[in-house]
N, C-alpha and C positions, 0 to 999 in steps of 0.2 A: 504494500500500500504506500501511496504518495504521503508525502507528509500533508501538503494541500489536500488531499483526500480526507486526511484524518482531524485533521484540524476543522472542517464542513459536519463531519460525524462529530465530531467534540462539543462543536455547536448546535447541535442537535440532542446529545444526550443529558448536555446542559440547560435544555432549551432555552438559550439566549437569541435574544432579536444581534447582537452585535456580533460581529465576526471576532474567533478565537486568534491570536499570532503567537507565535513560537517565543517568544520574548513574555509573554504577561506571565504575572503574579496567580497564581490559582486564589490567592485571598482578596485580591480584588474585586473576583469574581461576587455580586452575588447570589449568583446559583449553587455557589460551593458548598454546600452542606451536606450533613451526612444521609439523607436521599441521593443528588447525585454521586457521591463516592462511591456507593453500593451499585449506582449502572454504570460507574467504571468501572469496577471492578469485574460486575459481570459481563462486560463488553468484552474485556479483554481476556477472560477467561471463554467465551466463546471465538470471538474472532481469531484472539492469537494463541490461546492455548498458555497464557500464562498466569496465574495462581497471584492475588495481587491483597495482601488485609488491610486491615483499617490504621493498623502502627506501621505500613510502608506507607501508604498514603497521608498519613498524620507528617511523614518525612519533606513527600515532593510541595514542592515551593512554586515552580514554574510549569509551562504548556511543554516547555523541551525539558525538563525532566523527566515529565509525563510521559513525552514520545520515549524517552531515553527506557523505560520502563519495556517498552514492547519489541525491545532488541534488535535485532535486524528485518523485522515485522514491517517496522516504518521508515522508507528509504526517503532521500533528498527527490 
């Protein structure tokens, strides 16, 4: 998946009206609560098969963290 790909789904599982950028603050966000944590978490447990809890996600800070999370899932 495109990083542009995933960042439209981001936006989407966050349901924000504004577009997500590789640069923002996830605490900026807010939709960031722990509702959306939990469809990231299972986003990424469907889509890329990767296993993701509530104390990794209490970690990530930023959108490229996030991507950083889905390994070589999410190319340039």
């Amino acid at each position: 998946m495109k990083t542009e790909d995933f960042l439209v789904e981001l936006e989407d599982i966050l349901q924000r009206e504004e577009p997500c950028n590789v640069n923002d603050a996830l605490t900026d966000y807010e939709e960031w609560d722990s509702l959306s944590k939990m469809a990231v978490m299972a986003y990424y447990k469907k889509n890329f098969g990767v296993d993701i809890n509530l104390n990794t996600l209490k970690e990530i800070n930023t959108v490229d963290e996030l991507i950083k999370l889905a390994g070589d899932k999410i190319i340039d």
